[in-house]
The first five atom37 places (N, CA, C, CB, O) and aatype in JSON, in Angstrom:
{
  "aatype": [20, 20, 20, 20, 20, 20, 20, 20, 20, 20, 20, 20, 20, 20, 20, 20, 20, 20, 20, 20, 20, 20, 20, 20, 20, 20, 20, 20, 20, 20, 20, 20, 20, 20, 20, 20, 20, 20, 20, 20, 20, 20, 20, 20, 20, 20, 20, 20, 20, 20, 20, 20, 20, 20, 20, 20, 20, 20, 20, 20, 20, 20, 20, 20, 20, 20, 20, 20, 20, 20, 20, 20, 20, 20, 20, 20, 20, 20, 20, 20, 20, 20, 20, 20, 20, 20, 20, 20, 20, 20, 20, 20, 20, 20, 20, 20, 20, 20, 20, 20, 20, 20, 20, 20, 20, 20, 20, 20, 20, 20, 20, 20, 20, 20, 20, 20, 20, 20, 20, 20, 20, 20, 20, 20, 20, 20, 20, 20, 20, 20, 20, 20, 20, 20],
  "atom_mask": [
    [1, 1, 1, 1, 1],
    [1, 1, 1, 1, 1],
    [1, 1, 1, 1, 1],
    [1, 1, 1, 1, 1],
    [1, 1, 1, 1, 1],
    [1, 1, 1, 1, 1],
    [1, 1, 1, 1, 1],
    [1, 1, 1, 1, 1],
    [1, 1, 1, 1, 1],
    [1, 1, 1, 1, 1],
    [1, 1, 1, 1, 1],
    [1, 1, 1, 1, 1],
    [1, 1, 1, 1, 1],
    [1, 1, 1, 1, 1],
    [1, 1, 1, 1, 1],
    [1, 1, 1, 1, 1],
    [1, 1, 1, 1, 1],
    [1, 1, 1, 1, 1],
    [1, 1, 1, 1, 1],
    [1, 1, 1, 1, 1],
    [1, 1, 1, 1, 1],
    [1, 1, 1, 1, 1],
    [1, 1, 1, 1, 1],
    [1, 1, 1, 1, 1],
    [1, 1, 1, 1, 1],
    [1, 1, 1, 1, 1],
    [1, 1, 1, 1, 1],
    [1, 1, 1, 1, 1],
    [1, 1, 1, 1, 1],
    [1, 1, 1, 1, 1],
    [1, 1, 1, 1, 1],
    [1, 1, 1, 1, 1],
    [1, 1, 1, 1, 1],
    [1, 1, 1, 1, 1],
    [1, 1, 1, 1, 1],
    [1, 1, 1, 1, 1],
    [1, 1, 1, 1, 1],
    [1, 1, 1, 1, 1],
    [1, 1, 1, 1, 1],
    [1, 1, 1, 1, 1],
    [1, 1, 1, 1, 1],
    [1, 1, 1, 1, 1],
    [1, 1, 1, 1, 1],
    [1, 1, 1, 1, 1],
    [1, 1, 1, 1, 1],
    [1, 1, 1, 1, 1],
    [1, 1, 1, 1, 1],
    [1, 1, 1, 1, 1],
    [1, 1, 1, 1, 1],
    [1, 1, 1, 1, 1],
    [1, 1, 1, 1, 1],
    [1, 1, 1, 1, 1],
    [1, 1, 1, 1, 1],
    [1, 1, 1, 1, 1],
    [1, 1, 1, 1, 1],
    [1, 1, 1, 1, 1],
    [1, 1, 1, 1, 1],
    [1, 1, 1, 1, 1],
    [1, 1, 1, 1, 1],
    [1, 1, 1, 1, 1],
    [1, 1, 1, 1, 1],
    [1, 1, 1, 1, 1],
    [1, 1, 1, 1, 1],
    [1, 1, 1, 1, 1],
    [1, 1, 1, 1, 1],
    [1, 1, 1, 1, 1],
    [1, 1, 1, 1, 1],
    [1, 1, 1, 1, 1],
    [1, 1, 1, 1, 1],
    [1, 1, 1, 1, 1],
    [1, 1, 1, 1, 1],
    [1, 1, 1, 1, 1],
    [1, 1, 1, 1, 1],
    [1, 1, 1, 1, 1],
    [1, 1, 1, 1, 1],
    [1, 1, 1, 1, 1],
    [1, 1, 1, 1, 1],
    [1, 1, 1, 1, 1],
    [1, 1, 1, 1, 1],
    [1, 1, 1, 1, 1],
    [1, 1, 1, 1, 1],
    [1, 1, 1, 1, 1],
    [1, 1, 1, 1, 1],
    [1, 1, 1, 1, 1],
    [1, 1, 1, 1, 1],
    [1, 1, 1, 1, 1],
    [1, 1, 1, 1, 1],
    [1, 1, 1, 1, 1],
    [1, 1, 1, 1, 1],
    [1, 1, 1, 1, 1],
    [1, 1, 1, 1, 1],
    [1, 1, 1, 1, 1],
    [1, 1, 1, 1, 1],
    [1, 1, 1, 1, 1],
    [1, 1, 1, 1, 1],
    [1, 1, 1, 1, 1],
    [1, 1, 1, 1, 1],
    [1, 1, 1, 1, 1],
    [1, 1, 1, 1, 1],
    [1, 1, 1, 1, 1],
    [1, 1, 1, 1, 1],
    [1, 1, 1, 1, 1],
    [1, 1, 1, 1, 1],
    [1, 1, 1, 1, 1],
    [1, 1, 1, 1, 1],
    [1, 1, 1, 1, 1],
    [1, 1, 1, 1, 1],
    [1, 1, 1, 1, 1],
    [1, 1, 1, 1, 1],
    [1, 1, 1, 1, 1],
    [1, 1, 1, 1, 1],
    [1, 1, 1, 1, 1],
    [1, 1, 1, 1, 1],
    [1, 1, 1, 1, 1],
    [1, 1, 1, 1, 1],
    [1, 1, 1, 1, 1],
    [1, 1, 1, 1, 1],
    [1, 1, 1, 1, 1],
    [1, 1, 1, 1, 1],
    [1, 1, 1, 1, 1],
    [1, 1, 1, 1, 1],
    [1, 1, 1, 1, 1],
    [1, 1, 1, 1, 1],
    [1, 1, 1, 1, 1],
    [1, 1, 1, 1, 1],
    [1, 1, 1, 1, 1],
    [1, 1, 1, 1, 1],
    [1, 1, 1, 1, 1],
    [1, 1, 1, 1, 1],
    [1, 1, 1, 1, 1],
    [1, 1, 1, 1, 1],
    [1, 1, 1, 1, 1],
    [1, 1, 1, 1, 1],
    [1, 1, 1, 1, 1]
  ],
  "atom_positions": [
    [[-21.64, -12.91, 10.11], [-22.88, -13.23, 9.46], [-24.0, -12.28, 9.9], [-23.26, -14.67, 9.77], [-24.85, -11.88, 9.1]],
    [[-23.98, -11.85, 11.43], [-25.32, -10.89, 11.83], [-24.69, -9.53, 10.93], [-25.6, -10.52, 13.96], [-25.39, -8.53, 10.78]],
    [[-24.06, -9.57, 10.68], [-23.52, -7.72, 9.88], [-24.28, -7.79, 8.93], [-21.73, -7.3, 9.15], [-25.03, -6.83, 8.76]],
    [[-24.34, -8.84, 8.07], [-25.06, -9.41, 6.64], [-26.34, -9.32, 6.74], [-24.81, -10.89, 6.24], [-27.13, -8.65, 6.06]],
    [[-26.56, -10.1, 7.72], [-28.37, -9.96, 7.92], [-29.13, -8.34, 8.29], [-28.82, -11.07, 9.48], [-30.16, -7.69, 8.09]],
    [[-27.96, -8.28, 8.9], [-28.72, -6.47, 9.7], [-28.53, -5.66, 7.94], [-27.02, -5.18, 11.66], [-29.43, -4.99, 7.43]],
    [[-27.37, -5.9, 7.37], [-27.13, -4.58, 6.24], [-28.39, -5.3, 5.45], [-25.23, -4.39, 5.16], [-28.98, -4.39, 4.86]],
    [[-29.01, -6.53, 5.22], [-30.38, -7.32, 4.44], [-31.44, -6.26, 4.89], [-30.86, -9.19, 5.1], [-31.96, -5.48, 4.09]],
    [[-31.83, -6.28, 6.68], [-32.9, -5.77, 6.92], [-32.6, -4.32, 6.73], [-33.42, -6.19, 8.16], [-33.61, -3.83, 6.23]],
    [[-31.8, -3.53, 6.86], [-31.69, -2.01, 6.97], [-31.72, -1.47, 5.21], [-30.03, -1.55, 7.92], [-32.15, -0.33, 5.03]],
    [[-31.16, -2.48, 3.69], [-31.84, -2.19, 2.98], [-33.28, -2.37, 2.44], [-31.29, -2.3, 2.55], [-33.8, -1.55, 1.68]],
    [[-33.95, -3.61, 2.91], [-35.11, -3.87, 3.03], [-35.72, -2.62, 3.66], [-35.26, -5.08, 3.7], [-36.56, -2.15, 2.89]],
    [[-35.58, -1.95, 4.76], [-36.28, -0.75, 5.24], [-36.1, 0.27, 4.4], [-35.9, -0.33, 6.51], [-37.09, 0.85, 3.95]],
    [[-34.94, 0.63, 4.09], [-34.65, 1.74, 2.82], [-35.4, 1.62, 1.52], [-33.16, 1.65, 2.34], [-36.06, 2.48, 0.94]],
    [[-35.2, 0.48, 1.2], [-36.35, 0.65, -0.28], [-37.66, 0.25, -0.25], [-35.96, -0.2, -1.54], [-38.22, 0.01, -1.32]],
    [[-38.48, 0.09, 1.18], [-39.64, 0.19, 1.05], [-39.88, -1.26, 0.89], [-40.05, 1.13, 0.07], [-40.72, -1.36, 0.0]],
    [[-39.58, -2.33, 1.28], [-39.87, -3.86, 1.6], [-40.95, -3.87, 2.35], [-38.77, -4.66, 2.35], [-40.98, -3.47, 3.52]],
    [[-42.52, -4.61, 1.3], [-43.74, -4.6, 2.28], [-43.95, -3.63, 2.3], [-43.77, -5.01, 3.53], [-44.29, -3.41, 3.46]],
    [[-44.0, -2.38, 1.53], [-45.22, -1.33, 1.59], [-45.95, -1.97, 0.97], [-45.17, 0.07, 1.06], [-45.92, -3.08, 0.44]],
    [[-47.02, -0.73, 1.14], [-48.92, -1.26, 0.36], [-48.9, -0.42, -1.39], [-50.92, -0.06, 1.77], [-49.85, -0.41, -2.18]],
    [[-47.6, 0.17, -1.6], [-47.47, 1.09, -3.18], [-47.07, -0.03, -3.53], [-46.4, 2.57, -3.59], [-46.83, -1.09, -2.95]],
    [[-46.98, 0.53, -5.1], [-47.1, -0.27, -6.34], [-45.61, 0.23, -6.54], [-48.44, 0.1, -7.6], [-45.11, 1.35, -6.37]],
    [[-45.01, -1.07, -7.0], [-43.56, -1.22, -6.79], [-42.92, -1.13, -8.87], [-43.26, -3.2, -5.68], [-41.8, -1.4, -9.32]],
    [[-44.23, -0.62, -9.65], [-43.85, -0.78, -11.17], [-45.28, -0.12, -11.34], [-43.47, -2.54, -11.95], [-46.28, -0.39, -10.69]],
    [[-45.16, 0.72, -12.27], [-46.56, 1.16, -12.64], [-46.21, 1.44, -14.47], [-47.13, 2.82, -11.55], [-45.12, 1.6, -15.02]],
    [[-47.17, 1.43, -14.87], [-47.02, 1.85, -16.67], [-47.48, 3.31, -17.26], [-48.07, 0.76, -17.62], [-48.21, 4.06, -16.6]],
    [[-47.09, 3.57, -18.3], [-47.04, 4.37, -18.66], [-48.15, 5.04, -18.51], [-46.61, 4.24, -19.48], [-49.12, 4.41, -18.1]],
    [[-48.28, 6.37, -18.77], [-49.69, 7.13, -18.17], [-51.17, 6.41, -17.46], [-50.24, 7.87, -19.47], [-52.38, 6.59, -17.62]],
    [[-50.47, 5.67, -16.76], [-51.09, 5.36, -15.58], [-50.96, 6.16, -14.49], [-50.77, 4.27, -15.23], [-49.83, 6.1, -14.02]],
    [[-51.82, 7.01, -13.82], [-52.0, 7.46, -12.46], [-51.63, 6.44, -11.0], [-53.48, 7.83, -12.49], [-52.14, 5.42, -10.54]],
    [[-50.48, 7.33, -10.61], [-50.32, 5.91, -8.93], [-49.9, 7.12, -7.98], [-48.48, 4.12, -8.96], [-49.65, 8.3, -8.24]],
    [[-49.92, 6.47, -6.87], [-49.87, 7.27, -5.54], [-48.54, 6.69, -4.96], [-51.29, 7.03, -4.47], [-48.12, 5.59, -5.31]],
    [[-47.79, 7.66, -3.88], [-46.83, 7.67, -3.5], [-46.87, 8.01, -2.01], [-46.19, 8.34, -4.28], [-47.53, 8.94, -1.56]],
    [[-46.12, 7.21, -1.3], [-45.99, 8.1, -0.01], [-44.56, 8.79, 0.11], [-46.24, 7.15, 1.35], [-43.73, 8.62, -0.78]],
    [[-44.34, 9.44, 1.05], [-42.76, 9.82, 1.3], [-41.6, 8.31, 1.58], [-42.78, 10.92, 2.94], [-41.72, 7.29, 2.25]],
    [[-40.63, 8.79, 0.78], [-39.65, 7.35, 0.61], [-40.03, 6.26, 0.13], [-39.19, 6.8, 1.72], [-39.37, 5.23, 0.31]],
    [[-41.35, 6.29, -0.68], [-41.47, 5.26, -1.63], [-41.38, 5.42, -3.13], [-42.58, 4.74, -1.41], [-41.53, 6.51, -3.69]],
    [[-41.1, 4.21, -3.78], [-40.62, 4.94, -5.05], [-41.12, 3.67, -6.19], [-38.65, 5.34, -5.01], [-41.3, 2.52, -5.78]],
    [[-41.33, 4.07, -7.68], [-41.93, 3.03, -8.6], [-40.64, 3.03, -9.39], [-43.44, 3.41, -9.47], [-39.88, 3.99, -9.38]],
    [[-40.43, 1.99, -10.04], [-40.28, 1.65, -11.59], [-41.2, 2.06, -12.72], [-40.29, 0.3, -11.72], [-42.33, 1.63, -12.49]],
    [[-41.15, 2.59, -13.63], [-42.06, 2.73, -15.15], [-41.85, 1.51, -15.83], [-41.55, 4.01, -16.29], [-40.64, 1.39, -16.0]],
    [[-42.31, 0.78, -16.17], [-42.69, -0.34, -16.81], [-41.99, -0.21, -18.32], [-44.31, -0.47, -16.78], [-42.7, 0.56, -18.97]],
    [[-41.04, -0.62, -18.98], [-40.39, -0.89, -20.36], [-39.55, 0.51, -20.12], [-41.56, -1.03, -21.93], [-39.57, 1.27, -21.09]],
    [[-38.88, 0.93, -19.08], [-38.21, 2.34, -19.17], [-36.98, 2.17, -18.46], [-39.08, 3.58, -18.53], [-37.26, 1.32, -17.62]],
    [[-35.49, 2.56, -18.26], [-34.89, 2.89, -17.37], [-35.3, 3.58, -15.72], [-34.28, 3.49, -18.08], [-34.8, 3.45, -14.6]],
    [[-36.58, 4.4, -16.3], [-36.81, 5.54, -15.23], [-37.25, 4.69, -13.98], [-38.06, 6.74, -15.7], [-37.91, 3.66, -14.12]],
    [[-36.73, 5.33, -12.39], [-37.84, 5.18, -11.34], [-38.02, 6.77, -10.52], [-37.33, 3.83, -10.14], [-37.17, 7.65, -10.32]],
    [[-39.01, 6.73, -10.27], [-39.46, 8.21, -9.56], [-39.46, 7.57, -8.18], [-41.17, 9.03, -10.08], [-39.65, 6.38, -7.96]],
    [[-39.11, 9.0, -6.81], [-39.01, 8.24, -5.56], [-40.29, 9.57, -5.04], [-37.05, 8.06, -4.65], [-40.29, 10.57, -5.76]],
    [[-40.87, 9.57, -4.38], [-41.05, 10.63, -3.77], [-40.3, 11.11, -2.22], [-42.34, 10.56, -3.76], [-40.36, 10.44, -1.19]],
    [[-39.98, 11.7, -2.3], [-38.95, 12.31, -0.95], [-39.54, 12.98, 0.1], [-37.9, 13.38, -1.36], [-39.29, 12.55, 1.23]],
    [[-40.39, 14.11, -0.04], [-41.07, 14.72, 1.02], [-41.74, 15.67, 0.44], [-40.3, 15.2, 2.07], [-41.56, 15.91, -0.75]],
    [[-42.67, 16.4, 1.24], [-43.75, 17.56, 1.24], [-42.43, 18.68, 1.47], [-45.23, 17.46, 2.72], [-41.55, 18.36, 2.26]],
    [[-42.35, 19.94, 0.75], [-41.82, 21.0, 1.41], [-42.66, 22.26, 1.5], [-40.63, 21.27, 0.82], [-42.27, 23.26, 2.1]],
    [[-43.53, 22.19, 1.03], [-44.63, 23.12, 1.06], [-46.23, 22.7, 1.45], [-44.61, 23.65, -0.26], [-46.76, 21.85, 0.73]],
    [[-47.01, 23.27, 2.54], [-48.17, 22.76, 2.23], [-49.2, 24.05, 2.79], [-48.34, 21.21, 2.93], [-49.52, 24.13, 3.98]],
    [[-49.5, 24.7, 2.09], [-50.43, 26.14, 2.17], [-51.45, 25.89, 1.39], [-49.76, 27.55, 1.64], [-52.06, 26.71, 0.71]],
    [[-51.68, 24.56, 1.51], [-53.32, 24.62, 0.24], [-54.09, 25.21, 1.61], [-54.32, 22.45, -0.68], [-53.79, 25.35, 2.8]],
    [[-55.4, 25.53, 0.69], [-56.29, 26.27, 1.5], [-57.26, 24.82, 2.6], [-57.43, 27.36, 0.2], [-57.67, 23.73, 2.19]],
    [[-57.31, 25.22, 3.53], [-58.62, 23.43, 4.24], [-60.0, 24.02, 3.38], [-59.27, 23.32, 7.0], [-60.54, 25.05, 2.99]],
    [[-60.09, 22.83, 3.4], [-61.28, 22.38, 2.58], [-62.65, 23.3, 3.61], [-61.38, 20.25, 2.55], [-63.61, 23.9, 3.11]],
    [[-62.4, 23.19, 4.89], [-64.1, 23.21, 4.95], [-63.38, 24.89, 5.58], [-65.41, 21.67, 6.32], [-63.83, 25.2, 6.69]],
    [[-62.55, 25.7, 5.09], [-62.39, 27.17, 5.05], [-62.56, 27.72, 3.63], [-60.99, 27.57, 5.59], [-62.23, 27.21, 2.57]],
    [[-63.21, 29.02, 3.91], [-63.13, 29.83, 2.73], [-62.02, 31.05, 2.92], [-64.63, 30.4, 2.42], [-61.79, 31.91, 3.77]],
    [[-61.4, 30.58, 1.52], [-60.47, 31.26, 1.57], [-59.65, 31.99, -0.22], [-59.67, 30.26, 2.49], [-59.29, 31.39, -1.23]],
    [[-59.65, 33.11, 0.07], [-59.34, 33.87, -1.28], [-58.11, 33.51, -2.23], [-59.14, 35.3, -0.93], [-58.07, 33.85, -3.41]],
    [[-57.12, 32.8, -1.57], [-56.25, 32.39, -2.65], [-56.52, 30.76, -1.89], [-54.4, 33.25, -2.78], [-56.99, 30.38, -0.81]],
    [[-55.75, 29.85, -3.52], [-55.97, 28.45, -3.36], [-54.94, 27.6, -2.64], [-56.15, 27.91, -4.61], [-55.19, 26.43, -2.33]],
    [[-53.54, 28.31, -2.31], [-52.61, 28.07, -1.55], [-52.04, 27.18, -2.85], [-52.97, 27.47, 0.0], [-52.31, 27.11, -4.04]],
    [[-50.78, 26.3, -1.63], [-50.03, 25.44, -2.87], [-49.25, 24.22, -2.39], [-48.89, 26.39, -3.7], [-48.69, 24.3, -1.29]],
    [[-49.16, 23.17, -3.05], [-48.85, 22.18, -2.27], [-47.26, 21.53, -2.77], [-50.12, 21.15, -2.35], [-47.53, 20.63, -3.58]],
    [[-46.13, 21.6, -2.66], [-45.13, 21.21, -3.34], [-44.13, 19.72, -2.62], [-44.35, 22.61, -3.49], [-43.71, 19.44, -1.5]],
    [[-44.1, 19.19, -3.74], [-42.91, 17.74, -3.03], [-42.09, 17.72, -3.83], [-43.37, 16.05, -2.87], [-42.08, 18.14, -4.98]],
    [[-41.31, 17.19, -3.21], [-39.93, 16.98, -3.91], [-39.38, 15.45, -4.76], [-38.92, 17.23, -2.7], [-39.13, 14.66, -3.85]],
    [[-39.2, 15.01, -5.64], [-39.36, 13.59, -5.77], [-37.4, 13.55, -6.67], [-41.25, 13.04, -6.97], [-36.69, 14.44, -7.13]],
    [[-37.22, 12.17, -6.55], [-36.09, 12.18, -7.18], [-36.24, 11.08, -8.18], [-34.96, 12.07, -6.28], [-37.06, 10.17, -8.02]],
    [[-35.5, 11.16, -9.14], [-35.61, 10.78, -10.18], [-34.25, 9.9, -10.75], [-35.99, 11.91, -10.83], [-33.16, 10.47, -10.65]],
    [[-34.27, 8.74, -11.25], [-32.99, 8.04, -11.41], [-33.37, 7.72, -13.21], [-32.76, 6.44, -10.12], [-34.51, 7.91, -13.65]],
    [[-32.6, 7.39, -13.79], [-32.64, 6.9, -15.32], [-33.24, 7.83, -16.54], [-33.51, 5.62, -15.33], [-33.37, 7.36, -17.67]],
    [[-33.57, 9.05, -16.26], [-34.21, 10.41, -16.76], [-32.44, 10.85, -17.24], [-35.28, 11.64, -15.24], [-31.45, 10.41, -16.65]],
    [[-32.42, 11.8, -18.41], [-31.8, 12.06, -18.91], [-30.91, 12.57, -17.52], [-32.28, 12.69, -19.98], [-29.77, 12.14, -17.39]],
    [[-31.52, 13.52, -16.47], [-30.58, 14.2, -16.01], [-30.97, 13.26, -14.07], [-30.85, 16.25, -16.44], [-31.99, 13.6, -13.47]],
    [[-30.2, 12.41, -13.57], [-30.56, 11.8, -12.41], [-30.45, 13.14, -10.94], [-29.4, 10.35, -12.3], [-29.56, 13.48, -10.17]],
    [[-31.73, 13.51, -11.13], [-31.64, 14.61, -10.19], [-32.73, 14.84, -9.1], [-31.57, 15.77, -10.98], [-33.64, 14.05, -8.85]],
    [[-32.59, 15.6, -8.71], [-33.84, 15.74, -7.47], [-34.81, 17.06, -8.69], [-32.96, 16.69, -5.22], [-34.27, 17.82, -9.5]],
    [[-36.65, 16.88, -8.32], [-37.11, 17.82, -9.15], [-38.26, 18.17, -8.44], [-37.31, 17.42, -10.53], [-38.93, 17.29, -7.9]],
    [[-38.55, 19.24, -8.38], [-40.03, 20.09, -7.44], [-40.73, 20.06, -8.06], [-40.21, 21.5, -6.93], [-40.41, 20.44, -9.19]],
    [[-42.16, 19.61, -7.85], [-43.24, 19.83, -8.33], [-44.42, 20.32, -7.1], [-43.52, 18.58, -9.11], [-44.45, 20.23, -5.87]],
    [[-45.54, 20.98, -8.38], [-46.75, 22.27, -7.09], [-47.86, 21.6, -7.92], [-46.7, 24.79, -7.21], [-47.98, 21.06, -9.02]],
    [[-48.94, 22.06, -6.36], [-50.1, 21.77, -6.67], [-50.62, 22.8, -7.83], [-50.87, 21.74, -5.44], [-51.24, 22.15, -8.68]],
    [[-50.55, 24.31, -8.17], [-51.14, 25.07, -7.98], [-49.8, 25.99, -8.7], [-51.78, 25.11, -6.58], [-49.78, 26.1, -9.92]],
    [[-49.11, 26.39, -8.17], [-47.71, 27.04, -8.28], [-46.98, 26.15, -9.74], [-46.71, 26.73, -6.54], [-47.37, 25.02, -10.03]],
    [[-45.97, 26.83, -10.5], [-45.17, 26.21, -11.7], [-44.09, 25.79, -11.2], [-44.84, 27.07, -12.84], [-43.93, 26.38, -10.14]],
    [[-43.39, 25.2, -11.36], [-43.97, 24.21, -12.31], [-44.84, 23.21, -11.85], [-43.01, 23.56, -12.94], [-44.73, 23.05, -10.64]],
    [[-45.8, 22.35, -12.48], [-46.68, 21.55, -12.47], [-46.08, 20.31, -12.49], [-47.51, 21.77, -13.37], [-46.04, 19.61, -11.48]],
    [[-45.44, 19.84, -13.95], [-44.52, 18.94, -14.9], [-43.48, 19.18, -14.63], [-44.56, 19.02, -16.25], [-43.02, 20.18, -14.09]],
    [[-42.92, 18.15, -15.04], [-41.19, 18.43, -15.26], [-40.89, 17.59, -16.48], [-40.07, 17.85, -13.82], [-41.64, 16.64, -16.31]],
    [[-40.12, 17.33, -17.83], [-39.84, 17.01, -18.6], [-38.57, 16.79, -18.86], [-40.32, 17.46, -19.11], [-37.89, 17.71, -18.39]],
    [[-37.79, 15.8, -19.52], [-36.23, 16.21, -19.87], [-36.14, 15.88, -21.54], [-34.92, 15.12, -18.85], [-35.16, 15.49, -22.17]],
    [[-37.19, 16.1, -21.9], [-37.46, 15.63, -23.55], [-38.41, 14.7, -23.99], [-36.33, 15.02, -24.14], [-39.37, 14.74, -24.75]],
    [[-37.66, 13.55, -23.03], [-38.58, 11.91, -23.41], [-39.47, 11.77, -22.62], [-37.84, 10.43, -23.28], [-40.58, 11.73, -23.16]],
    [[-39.46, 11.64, -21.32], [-40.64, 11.54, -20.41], [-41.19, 13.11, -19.72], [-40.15, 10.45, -19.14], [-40.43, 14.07, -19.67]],
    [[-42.64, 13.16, -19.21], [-43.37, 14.03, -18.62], [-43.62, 13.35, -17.4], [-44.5, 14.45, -19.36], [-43.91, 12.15, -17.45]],
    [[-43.55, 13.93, -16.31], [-43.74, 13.62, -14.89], [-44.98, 14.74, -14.26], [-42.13, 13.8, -14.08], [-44.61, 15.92, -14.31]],
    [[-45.79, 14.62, -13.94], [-46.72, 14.93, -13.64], [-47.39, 15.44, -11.87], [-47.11, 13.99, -14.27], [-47.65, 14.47, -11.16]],
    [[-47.56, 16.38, -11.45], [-48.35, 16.26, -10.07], [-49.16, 16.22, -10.0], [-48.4, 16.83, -9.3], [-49.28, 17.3, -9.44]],
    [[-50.68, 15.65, -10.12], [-51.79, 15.68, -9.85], [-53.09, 16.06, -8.88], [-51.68, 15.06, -9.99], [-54.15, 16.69, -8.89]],
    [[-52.15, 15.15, -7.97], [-52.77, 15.93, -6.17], [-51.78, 15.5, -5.59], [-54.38, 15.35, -5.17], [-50.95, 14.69, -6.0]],
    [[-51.88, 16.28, -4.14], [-51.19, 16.1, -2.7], [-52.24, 15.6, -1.96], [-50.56, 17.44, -1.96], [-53.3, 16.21, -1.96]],
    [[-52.09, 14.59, -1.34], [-53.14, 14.27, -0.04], [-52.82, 14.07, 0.9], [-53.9, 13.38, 0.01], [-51.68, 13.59, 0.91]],
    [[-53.41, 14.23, 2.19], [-54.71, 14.15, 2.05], [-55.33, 15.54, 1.75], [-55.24, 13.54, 3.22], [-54.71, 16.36, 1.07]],
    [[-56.64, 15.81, 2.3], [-56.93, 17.94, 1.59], [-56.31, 18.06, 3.21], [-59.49, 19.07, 1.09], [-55.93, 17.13, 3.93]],
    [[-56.35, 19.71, 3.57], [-55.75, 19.8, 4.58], [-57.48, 19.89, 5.23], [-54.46, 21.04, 4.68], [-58.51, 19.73, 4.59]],
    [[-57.33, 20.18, 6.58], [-58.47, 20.68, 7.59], [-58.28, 21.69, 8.36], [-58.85, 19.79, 8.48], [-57.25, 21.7, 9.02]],
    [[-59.2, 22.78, 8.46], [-59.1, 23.76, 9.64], [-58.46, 23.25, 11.02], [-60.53, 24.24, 9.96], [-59.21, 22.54, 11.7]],
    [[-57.09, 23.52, 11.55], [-56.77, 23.22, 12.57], [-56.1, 21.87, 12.71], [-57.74, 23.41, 13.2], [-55.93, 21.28, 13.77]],
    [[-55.69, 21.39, 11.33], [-55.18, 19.74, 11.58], [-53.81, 19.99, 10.86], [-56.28, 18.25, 10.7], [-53.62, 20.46, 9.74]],
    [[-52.81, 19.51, 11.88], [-51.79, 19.25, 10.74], [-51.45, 18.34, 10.19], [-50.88, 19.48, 10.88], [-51.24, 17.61, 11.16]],
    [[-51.14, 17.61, 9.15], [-50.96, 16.54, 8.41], [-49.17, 16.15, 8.7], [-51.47, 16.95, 6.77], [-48.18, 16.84, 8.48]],
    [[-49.29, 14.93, 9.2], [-47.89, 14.8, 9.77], [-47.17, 14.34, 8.36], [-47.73, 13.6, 11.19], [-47.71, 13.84, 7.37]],
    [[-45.63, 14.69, 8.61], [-44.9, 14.1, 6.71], [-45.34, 12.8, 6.47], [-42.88, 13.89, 6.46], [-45.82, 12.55, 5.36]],
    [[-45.25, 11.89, 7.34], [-45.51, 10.61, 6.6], [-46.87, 10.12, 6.52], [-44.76, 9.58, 7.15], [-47.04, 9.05, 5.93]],
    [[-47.84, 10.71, 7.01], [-49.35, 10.63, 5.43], [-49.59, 11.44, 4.59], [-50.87, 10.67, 5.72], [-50.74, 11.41, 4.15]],
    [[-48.86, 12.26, 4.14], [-48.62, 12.84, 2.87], [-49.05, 11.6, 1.3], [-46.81, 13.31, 3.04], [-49.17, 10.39, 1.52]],
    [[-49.13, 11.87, 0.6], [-49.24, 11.23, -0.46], [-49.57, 11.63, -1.98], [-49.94, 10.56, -0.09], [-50.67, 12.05, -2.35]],
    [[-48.53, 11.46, -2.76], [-48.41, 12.31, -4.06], [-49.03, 11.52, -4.97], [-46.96, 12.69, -4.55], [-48.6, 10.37, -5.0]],
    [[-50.37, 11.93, -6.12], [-50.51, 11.53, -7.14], [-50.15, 11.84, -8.57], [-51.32, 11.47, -7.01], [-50.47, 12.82, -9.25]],
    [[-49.56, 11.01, -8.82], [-48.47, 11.71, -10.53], [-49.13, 10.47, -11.48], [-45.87, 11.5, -10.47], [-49.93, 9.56, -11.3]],
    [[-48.33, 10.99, -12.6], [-48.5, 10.1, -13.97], [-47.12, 10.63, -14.67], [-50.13, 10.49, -15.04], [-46.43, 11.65, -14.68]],
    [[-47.12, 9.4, -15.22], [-45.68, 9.94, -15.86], [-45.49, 8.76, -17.35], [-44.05, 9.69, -14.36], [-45.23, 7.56, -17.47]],
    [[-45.84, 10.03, -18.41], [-46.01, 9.52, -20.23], [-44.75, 10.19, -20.35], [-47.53, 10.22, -21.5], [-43.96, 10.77, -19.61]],
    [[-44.92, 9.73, -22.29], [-43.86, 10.52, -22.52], [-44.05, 11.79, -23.3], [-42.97, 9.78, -23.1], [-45.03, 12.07, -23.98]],
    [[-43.3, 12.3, -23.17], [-43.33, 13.36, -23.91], [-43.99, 13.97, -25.33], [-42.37, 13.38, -23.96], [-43.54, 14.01, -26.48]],
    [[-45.06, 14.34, -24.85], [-46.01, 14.7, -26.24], [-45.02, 15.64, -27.16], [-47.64, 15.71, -25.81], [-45.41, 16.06, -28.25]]
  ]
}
């Protein structure tokens, strides 16, 4: 019986049981993500997860600086024509990702960075929207 309960709590930790994200969001609605949390689309097969930061060269905010840098995460994707892992940039292309029917969107990475701060992976936080396909 404790095997049962432990494999309860260890998927409860895996899919994000008691985070503070929004566990269903709707269609071109804007929502935020942290790393290893993930939504449902509302009347869709689709859920988007976000996975991690693999890039983060945006420029800090209170530096001046000649290029704008670029911010990229990785998010995975289940019920989309093709169930795959897909990169998206702040700044850098692709932006979107599409598989016909739906548009997935990056909006921002947060938090901004700061002169001299590093932003550890897990306060990262991705803002997307995800319609369908104009």
């Amino acid at each position: 019986m404790w095997r049962f309960v432990a494999s309860g709590l260890l998927v409860a930790a895996l899919t994000g049981c008691g985070s503070t994200g929004p566990t269903t969001v709707r269609l071109n609605e804007e929502f935020v993500l942290a790393p290893a949390q993930s939504v449902e689309v509302e009347g869709t097969d689709l859920s988007v997860a976000f996975r991690r930061v693999l890039e983060d060269t945006r420029c800090p905010v209170d530096v001046f600086c000649s290029v704008a840098g670029n911010g990229s995460v990785e998010l995975h994707l289940f019920g989309a024509a093709d169930d795959d892992d897909v990169v998206l940039n702040t700044v850098a292309y692709p932006q979107s990702w599409t598989d016909g029917q739906f548009q997935i969107r990056l909006i921002d990475l947060e938090p901004v960075r700061k002169d001299g701060e590093v932003v550890k992976p897990e306060d990262y936080r991705a803002r997307l929207v995800v319609s369908l396909k104009p």
